[in-house]
C-alpha positions as CSV (number, residue, x, y, z in Angstrom):
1,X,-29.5,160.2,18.0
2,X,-28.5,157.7,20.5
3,X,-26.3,158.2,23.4
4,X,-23.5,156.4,24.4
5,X,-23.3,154.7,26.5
6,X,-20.3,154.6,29.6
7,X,-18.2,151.4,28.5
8,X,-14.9,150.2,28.7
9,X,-12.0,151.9,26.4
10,X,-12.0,150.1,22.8
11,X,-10.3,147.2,21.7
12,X,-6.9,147.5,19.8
13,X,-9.3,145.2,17.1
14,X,-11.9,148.1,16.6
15,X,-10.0,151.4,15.6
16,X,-13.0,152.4,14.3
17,X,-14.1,153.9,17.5
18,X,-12.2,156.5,19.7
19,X,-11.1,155.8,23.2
20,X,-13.1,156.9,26.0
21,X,-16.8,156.3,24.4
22,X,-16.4,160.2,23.5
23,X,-17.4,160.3,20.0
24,X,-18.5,157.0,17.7
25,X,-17.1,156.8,14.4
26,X,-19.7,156.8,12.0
27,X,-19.9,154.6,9.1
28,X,-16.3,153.5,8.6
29,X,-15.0,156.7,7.0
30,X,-18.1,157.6,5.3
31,X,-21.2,160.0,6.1
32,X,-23.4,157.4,5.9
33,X,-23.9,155.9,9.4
34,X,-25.5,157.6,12.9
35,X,-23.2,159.5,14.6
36,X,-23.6,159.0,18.6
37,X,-22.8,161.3,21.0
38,X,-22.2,161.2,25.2
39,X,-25.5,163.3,26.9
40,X,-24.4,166.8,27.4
41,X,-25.9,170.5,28.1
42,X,-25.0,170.5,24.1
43,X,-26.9,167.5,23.0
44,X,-29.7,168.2,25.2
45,X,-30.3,171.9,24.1
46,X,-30.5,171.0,20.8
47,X,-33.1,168.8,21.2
48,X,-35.1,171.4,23.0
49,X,-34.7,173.6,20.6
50,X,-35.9,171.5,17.5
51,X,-38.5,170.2,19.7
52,X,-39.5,173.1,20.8
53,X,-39.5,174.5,16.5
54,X,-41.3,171.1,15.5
55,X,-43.9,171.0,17.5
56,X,-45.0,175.0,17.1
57,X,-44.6,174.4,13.9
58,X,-46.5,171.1,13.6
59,X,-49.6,172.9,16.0
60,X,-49.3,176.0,13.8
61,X,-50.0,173.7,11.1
62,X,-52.6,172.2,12.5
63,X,-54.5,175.6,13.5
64,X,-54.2,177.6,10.8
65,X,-55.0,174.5,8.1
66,X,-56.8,176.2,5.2
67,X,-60.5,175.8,5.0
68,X,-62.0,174.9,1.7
69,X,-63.0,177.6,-0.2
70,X,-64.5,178.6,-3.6
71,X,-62.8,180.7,-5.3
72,X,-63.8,182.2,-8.9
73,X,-62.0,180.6,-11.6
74,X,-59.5,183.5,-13.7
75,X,-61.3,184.2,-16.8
76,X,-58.6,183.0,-19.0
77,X,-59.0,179.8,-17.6
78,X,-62.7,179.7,-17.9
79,X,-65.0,178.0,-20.4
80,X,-68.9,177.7,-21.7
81,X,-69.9,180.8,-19.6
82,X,-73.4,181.0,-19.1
83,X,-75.9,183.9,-18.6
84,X,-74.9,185.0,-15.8
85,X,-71.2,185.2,-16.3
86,X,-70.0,182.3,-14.4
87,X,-67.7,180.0,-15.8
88,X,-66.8,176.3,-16.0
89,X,-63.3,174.6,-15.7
90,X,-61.9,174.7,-19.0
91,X,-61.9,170.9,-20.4
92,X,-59.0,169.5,-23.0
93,X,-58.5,166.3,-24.9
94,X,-56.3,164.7,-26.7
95,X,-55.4,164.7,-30.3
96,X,-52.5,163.7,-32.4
97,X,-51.9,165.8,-35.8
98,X,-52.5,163.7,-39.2
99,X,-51.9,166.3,-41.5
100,X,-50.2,170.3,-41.8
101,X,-50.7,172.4,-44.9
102,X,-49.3,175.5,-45.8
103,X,-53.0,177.6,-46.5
104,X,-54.9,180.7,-46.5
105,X,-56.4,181.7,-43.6
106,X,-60.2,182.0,-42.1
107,X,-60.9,178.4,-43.4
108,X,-65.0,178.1,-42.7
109,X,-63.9,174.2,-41.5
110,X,-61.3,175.3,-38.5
111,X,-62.5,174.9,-35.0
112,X,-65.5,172.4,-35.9
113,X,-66.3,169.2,-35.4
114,X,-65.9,167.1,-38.9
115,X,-66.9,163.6,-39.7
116,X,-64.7,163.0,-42.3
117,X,-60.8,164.7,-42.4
118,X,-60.9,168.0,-44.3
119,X,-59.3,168.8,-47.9
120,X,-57.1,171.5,-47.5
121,X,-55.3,173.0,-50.7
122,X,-51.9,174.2,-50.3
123,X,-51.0,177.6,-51.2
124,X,-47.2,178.6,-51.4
125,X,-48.0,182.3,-50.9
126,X,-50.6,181.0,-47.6
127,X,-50.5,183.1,-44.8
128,X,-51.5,180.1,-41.6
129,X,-51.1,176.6,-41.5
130,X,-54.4,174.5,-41.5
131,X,-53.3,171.4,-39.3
132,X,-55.3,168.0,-39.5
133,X,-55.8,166.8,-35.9
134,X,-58.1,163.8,-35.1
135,X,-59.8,163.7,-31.4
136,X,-58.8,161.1,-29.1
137,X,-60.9,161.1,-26.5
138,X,-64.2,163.0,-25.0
139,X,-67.8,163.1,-26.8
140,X,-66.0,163.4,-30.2
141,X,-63.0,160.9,-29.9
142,X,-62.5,159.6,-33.7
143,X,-63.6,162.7,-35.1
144,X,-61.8,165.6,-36.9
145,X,-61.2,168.9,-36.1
146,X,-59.1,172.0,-38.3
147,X,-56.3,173.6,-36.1
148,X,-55.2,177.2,-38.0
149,X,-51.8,178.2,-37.2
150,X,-50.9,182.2,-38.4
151,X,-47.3,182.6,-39.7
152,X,-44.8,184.6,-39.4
153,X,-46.1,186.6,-42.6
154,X,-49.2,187.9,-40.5
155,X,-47.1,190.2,-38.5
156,X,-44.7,190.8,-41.4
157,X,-44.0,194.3,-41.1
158,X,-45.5,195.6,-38.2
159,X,-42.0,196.2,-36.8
160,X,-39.3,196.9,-39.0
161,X,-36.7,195.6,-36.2
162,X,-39.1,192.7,-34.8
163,X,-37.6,190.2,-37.0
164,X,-41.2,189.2,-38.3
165,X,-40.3,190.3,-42.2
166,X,-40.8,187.6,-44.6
167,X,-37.6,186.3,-45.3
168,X,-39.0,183.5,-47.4
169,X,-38.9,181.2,-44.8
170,X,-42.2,180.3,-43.6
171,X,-42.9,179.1,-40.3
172,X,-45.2,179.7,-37.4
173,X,-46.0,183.4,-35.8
174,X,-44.7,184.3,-32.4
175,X,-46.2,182.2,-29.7
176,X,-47.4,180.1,-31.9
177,X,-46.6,176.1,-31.7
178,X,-45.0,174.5,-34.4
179,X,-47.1,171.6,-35.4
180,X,-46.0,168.3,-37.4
181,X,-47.6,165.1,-38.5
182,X,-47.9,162.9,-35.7
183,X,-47.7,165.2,-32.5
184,X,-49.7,164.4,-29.5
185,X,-51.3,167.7,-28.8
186,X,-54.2,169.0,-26.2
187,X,-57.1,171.0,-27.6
188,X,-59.7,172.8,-26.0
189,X,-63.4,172.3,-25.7
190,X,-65.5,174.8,-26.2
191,X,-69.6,174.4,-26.3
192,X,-71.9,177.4,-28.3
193,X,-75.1,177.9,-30.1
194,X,-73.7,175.9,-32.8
195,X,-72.3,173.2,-31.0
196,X,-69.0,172.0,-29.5
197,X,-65.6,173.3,-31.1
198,X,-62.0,172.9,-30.2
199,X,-59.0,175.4,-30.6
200,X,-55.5,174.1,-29.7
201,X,-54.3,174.6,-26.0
202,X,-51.0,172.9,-25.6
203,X,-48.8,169.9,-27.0
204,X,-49.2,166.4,-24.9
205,X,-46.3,166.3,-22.8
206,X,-47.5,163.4,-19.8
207,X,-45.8,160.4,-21.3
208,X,-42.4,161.9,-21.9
209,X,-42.5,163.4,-18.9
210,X,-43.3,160.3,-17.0
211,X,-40.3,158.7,-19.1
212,X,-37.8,161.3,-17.9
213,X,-38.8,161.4,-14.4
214,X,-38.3,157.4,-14.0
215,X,-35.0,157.3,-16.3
216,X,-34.4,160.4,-13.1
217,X,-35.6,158.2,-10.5
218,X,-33.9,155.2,-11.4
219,X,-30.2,157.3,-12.2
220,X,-31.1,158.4,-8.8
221,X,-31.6,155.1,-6.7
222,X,-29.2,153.3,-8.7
223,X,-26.1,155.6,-8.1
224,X,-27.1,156.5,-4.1
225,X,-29.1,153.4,-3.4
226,X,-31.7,153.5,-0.5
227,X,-30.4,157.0,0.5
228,X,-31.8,157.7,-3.1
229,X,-35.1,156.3,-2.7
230,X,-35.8,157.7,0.8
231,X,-34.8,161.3,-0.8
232,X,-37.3,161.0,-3.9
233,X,-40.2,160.1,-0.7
234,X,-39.0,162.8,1.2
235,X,-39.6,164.5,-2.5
236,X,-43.0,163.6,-2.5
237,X,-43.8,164.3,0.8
238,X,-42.6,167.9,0.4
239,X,-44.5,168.1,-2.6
240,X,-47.4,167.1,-0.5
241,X,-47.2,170.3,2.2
242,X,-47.0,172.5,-0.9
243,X,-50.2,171.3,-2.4
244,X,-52.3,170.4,0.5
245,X,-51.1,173.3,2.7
246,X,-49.1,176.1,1.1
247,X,-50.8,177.0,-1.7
248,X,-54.7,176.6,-0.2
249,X,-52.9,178.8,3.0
250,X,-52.1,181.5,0.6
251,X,-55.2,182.0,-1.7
252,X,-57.4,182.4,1.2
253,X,-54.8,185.3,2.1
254,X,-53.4,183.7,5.6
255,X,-49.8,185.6,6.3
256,X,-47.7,184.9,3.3
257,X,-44.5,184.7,5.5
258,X,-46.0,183.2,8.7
259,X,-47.1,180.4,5.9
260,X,-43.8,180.3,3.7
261,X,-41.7,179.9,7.2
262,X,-43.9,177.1,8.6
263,X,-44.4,175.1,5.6
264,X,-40.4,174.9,4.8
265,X,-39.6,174.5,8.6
266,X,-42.1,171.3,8.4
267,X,-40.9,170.5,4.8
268,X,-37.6,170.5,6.2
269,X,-38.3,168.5,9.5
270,X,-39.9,165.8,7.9
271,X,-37.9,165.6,4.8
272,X,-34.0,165.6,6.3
273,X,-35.3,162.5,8.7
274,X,-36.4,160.7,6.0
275,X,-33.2,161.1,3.3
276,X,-30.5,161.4,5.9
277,X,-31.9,159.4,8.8
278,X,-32.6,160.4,12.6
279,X,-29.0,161.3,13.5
280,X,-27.3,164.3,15.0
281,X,-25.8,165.2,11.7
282,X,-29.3,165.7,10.5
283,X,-30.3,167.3,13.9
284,X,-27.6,169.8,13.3
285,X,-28.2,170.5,9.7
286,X,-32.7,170.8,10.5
287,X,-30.9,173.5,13.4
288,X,-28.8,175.6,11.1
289,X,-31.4,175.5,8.7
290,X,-34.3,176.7,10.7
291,X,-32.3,179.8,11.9
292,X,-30.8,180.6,8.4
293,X,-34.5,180.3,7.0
294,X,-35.9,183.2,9.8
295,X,-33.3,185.4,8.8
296,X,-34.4,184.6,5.1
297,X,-38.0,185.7,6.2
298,X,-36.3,188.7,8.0
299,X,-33.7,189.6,5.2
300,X,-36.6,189.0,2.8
301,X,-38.7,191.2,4.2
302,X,-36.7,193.7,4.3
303,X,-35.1,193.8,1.0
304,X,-38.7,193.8,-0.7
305,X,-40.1,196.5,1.4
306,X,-36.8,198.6,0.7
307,X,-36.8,198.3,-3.1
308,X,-40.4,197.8,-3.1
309,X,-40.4,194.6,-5.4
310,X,-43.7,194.3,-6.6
311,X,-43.6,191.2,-9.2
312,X,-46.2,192.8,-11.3
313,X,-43.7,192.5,-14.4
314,X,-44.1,189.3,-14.6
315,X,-47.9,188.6,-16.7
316,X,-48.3,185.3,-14.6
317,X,-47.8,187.7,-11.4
318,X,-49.9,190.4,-12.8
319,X,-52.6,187.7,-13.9
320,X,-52.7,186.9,-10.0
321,X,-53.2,190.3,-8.6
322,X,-56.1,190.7,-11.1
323,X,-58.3,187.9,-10.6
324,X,-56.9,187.1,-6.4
325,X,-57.3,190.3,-5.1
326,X,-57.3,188.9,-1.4
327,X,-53.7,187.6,-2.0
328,X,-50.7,190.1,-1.3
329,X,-47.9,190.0,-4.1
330,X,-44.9,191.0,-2.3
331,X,-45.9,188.3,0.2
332,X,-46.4,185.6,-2.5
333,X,-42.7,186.7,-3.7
334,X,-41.7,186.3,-0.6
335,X,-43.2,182.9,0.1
336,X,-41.1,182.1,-3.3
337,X,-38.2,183.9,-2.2
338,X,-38.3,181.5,1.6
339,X,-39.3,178.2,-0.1
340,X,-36.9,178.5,-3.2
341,X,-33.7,178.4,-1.0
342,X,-35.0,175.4,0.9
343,X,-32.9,173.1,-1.5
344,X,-29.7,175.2,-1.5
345,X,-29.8,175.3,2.1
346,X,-30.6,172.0,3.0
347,X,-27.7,171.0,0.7
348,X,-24.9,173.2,2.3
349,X,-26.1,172.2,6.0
350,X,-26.0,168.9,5.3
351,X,-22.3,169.0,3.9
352,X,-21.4,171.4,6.8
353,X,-22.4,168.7,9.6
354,X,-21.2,165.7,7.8
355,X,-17.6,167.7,7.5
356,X,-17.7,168.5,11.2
357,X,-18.2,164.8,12.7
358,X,-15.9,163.4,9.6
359,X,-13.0,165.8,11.0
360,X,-13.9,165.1,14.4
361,X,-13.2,161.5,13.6
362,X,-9.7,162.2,13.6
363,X,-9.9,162.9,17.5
364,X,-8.6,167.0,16.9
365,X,-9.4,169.8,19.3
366,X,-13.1,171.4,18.5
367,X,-11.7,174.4,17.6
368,X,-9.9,172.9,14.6
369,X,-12.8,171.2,13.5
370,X,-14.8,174.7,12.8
371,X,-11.9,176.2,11.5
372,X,-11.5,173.4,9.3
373,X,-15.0,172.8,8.4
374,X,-15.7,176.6,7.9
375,X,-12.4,176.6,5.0
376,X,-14.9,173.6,3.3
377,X,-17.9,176.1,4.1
378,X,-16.1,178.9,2.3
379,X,-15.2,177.1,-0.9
380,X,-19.2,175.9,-0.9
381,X,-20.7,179.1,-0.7
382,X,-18.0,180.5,-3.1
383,X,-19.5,177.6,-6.0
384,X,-23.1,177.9,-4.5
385,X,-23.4,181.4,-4.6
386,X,-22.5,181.3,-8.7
387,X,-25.2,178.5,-8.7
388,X,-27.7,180.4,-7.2
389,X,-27.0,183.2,-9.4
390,X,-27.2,181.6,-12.5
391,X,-30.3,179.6,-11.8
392,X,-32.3,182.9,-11.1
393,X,-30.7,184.5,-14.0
394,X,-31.3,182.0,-16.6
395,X,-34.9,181.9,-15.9
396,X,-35.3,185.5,-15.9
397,X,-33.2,185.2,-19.6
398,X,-36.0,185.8,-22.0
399,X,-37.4,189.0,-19.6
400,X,-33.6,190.6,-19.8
401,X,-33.4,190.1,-23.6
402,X,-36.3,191.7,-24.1
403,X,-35.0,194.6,-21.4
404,X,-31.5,194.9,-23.6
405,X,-33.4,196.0,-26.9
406,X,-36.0,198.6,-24.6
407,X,-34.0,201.4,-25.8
408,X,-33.8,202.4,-21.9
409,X,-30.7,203.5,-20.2
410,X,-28.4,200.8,-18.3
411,X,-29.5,202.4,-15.1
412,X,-33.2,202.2,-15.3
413,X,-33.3,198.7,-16.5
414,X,-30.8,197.8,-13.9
415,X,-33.7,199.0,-11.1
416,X,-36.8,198.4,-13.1
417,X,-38.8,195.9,-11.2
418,X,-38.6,193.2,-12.9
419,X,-34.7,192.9,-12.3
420,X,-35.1,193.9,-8.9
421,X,-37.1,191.1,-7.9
422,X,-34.6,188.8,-9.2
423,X,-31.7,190.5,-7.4
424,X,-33.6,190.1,-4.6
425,X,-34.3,186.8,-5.0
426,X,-30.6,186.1,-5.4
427,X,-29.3,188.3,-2.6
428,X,-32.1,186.9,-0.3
429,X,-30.7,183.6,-1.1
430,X,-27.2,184.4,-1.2
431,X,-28.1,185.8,2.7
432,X,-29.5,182.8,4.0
433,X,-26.8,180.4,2.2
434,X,-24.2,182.6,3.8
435,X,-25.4,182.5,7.7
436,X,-26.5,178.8,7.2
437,X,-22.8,178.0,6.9
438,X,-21.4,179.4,10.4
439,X,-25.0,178.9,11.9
440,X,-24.7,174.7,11.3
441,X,-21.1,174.7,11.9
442,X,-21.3,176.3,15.5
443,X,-23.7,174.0,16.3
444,X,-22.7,170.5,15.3
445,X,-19.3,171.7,17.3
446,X,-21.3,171.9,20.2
447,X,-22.5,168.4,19.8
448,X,-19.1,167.3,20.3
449,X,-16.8,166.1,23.6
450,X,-14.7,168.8,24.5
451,X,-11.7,166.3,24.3
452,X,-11.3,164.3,21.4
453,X,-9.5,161.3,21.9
454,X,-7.4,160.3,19.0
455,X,-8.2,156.9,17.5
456,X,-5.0,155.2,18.1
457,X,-2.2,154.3,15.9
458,X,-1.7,151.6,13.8
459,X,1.3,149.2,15.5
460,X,4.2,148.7,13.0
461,X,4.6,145.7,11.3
462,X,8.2,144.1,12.0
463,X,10.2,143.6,9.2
């Protein structure tokens, strides 16, 4: 964010920069280079201003930094309780799965520990598979343990429209996980009277999905280079705030929106530095973005109070208000409403600024540049509002299925709570996205000379 300083008028060998040391061009045609500026009221007020913004921010941070505190473990995540009812972490191991046989069900063998791999008979008319798995690590590692799996034929005919009837193809019961030879699973320990035993808690996902995030991180880097790799640190240092910050902040119930706002505005001003570089494109985009995000928080607010959005559809949700009393729901939603359309945001404020000193390249009046730049902001929020849409409504998908078979009328499922905290999520968004457009606009205008000076043109060649 360098000035410029007061020179002499270019050279007729460097059209890459506009007479009268008004406005450098950056990076050769490309947003990829600083952008300098001459010192103005513009210039300078912005920097108050997101000085000002950082540094509350940044003290806020470090006053209100979340103690540690015990807090009771939920008692579906809970293990090996003892007398008194408290409970320990529940522990997992791994497993892989040497054997599945279609069997009847209440085998004496499942759960235990076993020395020696169990012999299951098959039964063509079985009601749960009995699934072979051997430990792989933990006190038993080597040993075996039986894994029972109910089918779809338990639950045959409990509804005649639940799809559950036995159609003669067997397979495994709702929310129940379909288990072959060979899968890497995770079971669960659990110590009694009789010694340890281990149900099944979940499949073994962490070496896939350390595969797919380097095959992402390495698409990443090798298609936008360094810019690439600084945006996957400023990645992990956003993930960072989250976990040492946000989520501590909210579970021992500290303001849900005074924490949401401050941990995207330092998210935000530590990230754009890092994967766009100290520039006055970024200083304009970290601007817009701060003032869209408080009228996020407002709109927010206001839209959850007014339809009174609870979350409590959602069992995850629910769970939360059960066992964390001290933390407030509709201030967790909208903590998620705030930090969901960081990304979205940052992404249009980014293009909006990098439009703005691209056209201003061209040495055309100010005012042309926002009208120009506002016709790319319009097309952007057009596509980005679909996006934003669609993203919310796809992982909401499962809940409206189950909403379009209710039996209820189109009108009460269309404000039952569950699908009014997803349109508010999306119109909270869509709010924010909007305003960020004009908001970064306006202000990376301001950044520039009130005369543009046209880069000059090219001499013809003689003939």
């Amino acid at each position: 964010m360098g000035r410029h300083a007061h020179g002499p008028a270019p050279r007729p060998d460097q059209p890459d920069t506009p007479a009268g040391h008004e406005h450098s061009h950056h990076g050769h045609g490309h947003s990829t280079g600083p952008v300098s500026l001459p010192r103005s009221r513009a210039t300078s007020a912005v920097l108050a201003a997101l000085a000002v913004a950082v540094l509350a921010v940044f003290a806020t941070l470090a006053l209100t930094w979340p103690q540690s505190r015990h807090h009771d473990i939920p008692l579906q995540y809970r293990t090996d309780q003892d007398q008194d009812g408290h409970g320990h972490a529940a522990r997992t191991e791994s497993a892989s799965i040497r054997a599945v046989v279609l069997a009847d069900c209440a085998n004496p063998l499942v759960s235990g520990v076993l020395r020696d791999p169990p012999q299951v008979e098959f039964r063509p008319d079985g009601m749960c598979f009995d699934a072979t798995a051997v430990l792989g690590s933990g006190p038993d590692a080597g040993r075996y343990v039986l894994l029972e799996i109910p089918t779809n034929r338990v639950t045959a005919g409990l509804a005649k429209d639940s799809g559950s009837q036995d159609t003669g193809v067997v397979r495994p019961g709702p929310g129940q996980p379909r288990l072959e030879a060979g899968d890497q699973i995770r079971v669960i320990a659990h110590t009694g009277p009789e010694g340890r035993s281990y149900n099944f808690d979940d499949f073994q996902r962490r070496a896939p999905m350390l595969l797919w995030a380097a095959v992402f991180a390495a698409v990443v880097v090798a298609v936008a280079g360094w810019r690439g790799l600084r945006a996957l640190f400023g990645l992990a240092v956003a993930f960072a705030v989250l976990v040492l910050y946000t989520l501590p902040s909210l579970l021992n119930g500290a303001s849900a929106t005074l924490v949401a706002v401050v941990s995207a505005i330092a998210i935000l001003a530590l990230v754009l530095p890092i994967a766009h570089g100290a520039n006055w494109r970024t200083a304009s985009a970290l601007l817009g973005t701060m003032v869209a995000l408080g009228i996020t928080a407002l709109a927010g607010w206001l839209v959850i109070d007014s339809t009174r959005a609870s979350g409590l559809s959602a069992e995850g949700n629910n769970d939360l208000q059960v066992y964390l009393g001290d933390v407030s729901m509709p201030g967790v939603l909208l903590a998620g409403f705030i930090i969901g359309s960081l990304g979205v945001l940052n992404d249009v404020t980014i293009t909006q600024a990098s439009a703005v000193f691209e056209l201003a390249d061209a040495g055309i009046p100010r005012r042309r540049v926002f009208g120009a730049a506002m016709r790319v902001g319009r097309d952007h929020i057009a596509s980005t509002v679909y996006t934003l849409l669609f993203a919310y409504a796809g992982g909401a998908l499962p809940l409206f299925l189950l909403l379009s078979v209710s039996g209820r009328p189109l009108g009460d499922l269309l404000t039952s709570d569950a699908v009014a905290t997803e349109f508010a999520r999306s119109a909270v968004g869509g709010i924010g996205l909007a305003l960020s457009v004009p908001l970064t606009t306006a202000v990376a205008v301001a950044l520039l000379p009130k005369k543009q000076a046209r880069r000059p043109e090219p001499e013809p060649r003689a003939a």
